[in-house]
N, C-alpha and C positions, 0 to 999 in steps of 0.2 A: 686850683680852685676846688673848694669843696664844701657840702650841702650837706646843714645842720637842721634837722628836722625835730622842732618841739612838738610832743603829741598835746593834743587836752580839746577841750570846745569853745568855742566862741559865746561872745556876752558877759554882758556882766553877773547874768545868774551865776555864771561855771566860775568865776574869778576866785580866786583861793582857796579851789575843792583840790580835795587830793588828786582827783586824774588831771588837773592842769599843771602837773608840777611841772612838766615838759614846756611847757610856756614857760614858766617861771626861771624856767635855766636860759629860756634864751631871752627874756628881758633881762636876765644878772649881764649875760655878754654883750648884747647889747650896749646899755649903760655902762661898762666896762669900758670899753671900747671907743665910745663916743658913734653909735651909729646914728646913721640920718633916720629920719620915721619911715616904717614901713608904707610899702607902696603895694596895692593890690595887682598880686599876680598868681597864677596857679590855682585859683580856688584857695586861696591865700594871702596872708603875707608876707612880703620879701625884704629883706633887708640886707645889707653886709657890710663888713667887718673886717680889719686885717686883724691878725695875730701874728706874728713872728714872723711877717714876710710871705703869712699865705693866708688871698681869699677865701672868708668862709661865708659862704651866704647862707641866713638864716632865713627858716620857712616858718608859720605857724599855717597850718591846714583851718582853713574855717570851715571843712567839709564835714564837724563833727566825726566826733573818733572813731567811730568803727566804720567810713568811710575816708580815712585819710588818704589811700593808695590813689586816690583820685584828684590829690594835689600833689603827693610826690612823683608818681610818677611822669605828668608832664614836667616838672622841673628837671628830674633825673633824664629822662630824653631831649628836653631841648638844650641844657648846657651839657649832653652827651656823655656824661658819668659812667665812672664804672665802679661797683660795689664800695670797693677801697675806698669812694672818694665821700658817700655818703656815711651818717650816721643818726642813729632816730636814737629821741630823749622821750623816756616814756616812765611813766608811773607802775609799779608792780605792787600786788597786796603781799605776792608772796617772799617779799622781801622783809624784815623786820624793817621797822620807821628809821630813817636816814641812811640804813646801808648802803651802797654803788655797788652795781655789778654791770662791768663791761664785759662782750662777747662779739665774736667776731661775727657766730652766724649760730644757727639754733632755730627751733622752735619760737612759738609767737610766747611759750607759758601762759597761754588765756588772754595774753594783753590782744582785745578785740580790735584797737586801732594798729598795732604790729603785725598781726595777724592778714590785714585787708594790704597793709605795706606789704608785704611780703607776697599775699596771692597776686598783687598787681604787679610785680617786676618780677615774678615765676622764677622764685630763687630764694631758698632761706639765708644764701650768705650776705647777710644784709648787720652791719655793723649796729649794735647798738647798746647803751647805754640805758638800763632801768637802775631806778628812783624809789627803793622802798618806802610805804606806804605806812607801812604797818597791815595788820589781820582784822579784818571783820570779826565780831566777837560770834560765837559758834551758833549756828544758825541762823545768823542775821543777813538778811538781804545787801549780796554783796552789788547789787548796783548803787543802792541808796549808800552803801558804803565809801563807793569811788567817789561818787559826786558829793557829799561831807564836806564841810569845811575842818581844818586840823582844828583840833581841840586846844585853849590858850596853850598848856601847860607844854603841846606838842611845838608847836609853833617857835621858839627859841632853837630846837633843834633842826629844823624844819629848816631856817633860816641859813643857818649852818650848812648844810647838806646842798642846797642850792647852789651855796657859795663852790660848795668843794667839787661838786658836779660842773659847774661853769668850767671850773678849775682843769678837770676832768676832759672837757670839750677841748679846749685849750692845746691840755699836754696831746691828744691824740691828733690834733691837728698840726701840732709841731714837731713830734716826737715818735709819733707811730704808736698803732692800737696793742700790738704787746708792750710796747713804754709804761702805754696810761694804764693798761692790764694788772702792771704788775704793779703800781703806784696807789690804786684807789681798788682795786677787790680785794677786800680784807678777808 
């Protein structure tokens, strides 16, 4: 078994801003998959999924993102996880728009809802999966940036990258996190 964690915020304001794209990877698997509708658990919701022969239950934290640590980490201590088994989907500016970068453990890079994961299970080896964004243009107010909706023109690619990240979730669930490492960080 193992615990997929989309970052973003709840409501329909946040629905299609860049910091929800971690949602957005685990509605693609979801429907993928054929999962049942999620069920309120954790400061959350829960769902799961099989892939290849292995449980992945998907979390969406409604604890707002820079309080996420306070839905994963009761998930991660009651189905008893250890680092390996989790992986957090999170949104990065400083990634160029649709890039992937998977990593096994590191720093939060400023992502404030990685950052609260991380101070809440006292451990940066915490597997995860950022979702470039694209860049805030120079001086502009990088909150109002995350919370954006993608721009049309963005959005086709946008689409894509979800896909490949689902993708993403997938292989390192079947195939182990240097597999998907070496498959999707370009």
């Amino acid at each position: 078994m193992k615990l997929v964690v989309g970052l973003g915020n709840p409501g329909k304001k946040y629905e299609g801003t860049r910091h929800n794209v971690g949602f957005d990877v685990l509605e693609t698997l979801a429907k993928r998959h054929g999962a049942s509708a999620p069920k309120s658990k954790f400061n959350g919701q829960l769902t799961e999924v099989g892939v290849g022969g292995e449980k992945l239950l998907l979390l969406w934290p409604h604890t707002y993102m820079n309080k996420s640590g306070n839905s994963v980490r009761p998930a991660f201590d009651f189905y008893k996880l250890t680092p390996e088994d989790l992986l957090v989907v999170c949104d990065d500016f400083n990634l160029p728009l649709a890039k992937l970068r998977l990593k096994g453990k590191g720093s939060s890079g400023g992502q404030n809802g990685l950052a609260d994961v991380i101070q809440k299970l006292g451990s940066d080896e915490v597997p995860r999966l950022r979702v470039g964004i694209g860049a805030p243009r120079e001086g502009a107010d990088v909150a109002g940036f995350v919370l954006s909706n993608f721009a049309k023109v963005e959005k086709p690619e946008v689409e894509l990258c979800v896909e490949r990240a689902a993708s993403a979730v997938e292989d390192w669930a079947t195939q182990g996190l240097t597999f998907a490492m070496n498959q999707y960080n370009a």
